[in-house]
N, C-alpha and C positions, 0 to 999 in steps of 0.2 A: 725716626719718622719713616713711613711704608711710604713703599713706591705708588701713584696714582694709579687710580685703576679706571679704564675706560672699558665699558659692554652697551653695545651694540642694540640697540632695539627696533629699529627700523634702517633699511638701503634701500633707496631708489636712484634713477638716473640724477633726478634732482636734489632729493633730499636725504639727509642722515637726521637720526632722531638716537641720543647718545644718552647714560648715565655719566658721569662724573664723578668719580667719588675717592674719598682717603685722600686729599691734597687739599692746600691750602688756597685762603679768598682769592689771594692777590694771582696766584698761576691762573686760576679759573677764568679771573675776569681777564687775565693777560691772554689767554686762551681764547677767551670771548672776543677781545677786540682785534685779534688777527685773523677771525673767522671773520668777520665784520669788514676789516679792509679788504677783506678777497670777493665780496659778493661786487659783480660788473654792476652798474648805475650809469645810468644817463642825468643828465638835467640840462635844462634850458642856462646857456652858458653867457651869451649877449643878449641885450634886448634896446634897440635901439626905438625909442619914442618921437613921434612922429608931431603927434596933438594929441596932451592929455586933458579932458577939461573935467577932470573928476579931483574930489577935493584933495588925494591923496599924491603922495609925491612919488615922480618916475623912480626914484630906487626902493622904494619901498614896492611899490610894482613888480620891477625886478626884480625885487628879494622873495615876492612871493610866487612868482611865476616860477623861480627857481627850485621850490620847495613841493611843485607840481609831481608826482608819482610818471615815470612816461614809460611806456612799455615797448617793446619793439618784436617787429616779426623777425628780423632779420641781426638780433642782438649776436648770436652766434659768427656774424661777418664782424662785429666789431670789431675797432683797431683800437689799444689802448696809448694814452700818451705814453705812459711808462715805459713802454715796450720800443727795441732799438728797430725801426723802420728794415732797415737791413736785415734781423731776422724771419722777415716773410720770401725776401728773394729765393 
């Protein structure tokens, strides 16, 4: 089997825009899903319920407040949990 071959078709600060090609399903999408755990996200992480008088139920609320897209100006200052607090000192 040949080695994978990756070409380049678009660089930006933000974006790459890649072929893939000569490898197998499983690297791709092995591929795909480690590109996927590295994009930063937000979400709405508690939501404490005060007075619901709507027929639906507070976790279902919750679940869908969570699933809210949320953007930020200031995403760049993010701290990740992941990340050992000590290396910002």
């Amino acid at each position: 089997m040949s080695q994978p071959k990756v070409s380049i078709t678009e660089l930006s600060e933000e974006r790459i825009k890649f072929i893939l090609s000569d490898c197998d399903i499983s690297l791709a999408n092995a591929l795909r899903r480690i590109m996927l755990a590295e994009v930063p996200t937000l979400a709405i992480d508690l939501v404490e319920v005060d007075a619901n008088t709507s027929v639906l139920a507070d976790e279902f609320l919750a679940h869908r407040m969570g699933l809210i897209p949320l953007s930020s100006a200031s995403a760049k200052e993010f701290r990740y949990s992941r990340v050992n607090p000590h290396d910002f000192c």
